[in-house]
C-alpha positions in Angstrom: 0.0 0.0 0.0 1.6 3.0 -1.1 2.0 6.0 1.0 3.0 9.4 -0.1 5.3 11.2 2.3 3.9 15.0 3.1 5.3 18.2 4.9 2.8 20.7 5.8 4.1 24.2 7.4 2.4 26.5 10.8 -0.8 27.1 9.3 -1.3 25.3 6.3 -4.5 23.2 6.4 -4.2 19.1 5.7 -7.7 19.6 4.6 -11.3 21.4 5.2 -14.3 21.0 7.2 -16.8 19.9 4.4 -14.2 19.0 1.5 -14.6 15.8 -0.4 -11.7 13.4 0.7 -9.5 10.8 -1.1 -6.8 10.3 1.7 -6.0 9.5 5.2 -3.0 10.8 6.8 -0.3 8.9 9.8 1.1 12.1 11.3 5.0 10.8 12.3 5.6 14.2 13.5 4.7 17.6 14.9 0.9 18.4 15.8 -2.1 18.9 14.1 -5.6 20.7 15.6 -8.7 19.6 14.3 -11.6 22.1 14.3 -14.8 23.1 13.5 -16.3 26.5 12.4 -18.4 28.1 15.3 -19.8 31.8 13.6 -16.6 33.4 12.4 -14.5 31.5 14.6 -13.2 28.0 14.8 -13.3 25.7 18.2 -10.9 22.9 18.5 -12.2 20.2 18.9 -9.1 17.6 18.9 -5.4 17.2 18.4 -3.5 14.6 16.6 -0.5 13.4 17.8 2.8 11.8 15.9 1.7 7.9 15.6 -2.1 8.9 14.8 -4.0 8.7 12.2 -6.0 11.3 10.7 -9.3 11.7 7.6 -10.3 7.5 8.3 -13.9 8.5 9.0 -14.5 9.7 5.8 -12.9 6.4 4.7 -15.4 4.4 6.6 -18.7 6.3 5.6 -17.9 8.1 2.5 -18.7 11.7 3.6 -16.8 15.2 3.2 -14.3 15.8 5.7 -15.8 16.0 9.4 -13.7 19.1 10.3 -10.4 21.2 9.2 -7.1 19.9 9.9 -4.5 22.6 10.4 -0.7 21.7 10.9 0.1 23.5 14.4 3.6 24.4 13.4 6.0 22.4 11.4 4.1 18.4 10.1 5.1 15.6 8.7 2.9 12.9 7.3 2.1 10.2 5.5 -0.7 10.2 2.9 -2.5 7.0 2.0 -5.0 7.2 -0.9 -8.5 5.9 0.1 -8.1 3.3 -3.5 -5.3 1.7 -1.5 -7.3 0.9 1.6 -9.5 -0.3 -0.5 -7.9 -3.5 -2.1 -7.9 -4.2 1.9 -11.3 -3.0 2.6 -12.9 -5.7 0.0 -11.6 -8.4 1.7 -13.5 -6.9 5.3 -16.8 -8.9 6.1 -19.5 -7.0 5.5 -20.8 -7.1 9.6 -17.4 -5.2 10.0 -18.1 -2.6 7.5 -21.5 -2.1 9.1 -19.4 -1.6 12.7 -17.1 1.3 11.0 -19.9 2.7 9.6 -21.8 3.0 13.1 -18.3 4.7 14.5 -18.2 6.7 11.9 -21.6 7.9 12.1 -21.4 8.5 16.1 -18.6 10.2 16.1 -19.5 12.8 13.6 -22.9 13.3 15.6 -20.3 13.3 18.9 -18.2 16.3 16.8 -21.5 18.6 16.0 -22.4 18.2 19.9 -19.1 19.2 20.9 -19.4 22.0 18.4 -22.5 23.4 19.7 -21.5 23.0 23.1 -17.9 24.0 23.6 -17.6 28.2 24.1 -15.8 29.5 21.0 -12.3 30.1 20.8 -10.1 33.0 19.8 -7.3 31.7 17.1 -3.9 33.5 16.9 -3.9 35.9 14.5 -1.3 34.4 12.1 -3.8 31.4 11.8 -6.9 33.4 11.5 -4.9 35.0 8.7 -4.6 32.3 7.0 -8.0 31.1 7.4 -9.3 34.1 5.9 -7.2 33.8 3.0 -8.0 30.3 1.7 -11.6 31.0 2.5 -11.9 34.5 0.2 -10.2 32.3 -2.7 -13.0 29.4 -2.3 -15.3 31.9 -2.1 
């Protein structure tokens, strides 16, 4: 299973709250937050450590991207394409896909509660930069 090595910089996001994904990442080192939008702010609602993987509930269910991924200084990672997994993922009985699927599912209903319920929360100005930057080009 091929897996494409990836640096991502302070700031730069892995990928956005809503976007279609292709990919999961293993972060082997530095930090990245996870967040959601909350009005014109984002909350964090997790951090992802070197060792962890990152974007495998879209693999399980299918959906957009549950929330942004934003390096928090300096990443390294490794990208494996959703095709890959998938040579694997044929082979998985089908009561085990139906078990992902259930994760998956509750933990994107956990990530809107926590959302909704955790007070919003200020972002350093350099990353609020950049926020604002990539969002005025998607438009």
């Amino acid at each position: 299973m091929p897996a494409t090595p990836k640096t991502f910089k302070q700031g730069q996001f892995l990928f956005k709250d809503g976007q279609a994904s292709n990919s999961l990442f293993i972060i082997r080192k530095g930090t990245v937050s996870v967040r959601k939008m909350k009005g014109s702010n984002f909350v964090e609602i997790g951090r992802i450590y070197p060792n962890q993987v990152l974007g495998e509930l879209s693999f399980f269910d299918r959906q957009p991207r549950s929330a942004a991924a934003m390096a928090d200084g300096d990443v390294e990672a490794l990208e494996i394409d959703f095709e890959s997994l998938e040579k694997i993922w044929k082979e998985t009985p089908d009561y085990f896909k139906a078990i992902m699927k259930s994760v998956a599912d509750r933990l994107r209903k956990a990530n809107e509660t926590i959302r909704k319920l955790k007070p919003s929360q200020e972002l350093d100005p350099d990353a609020q930069t950049v926020f604002e930057a990539e969002r005025d080009v998607e438009g």
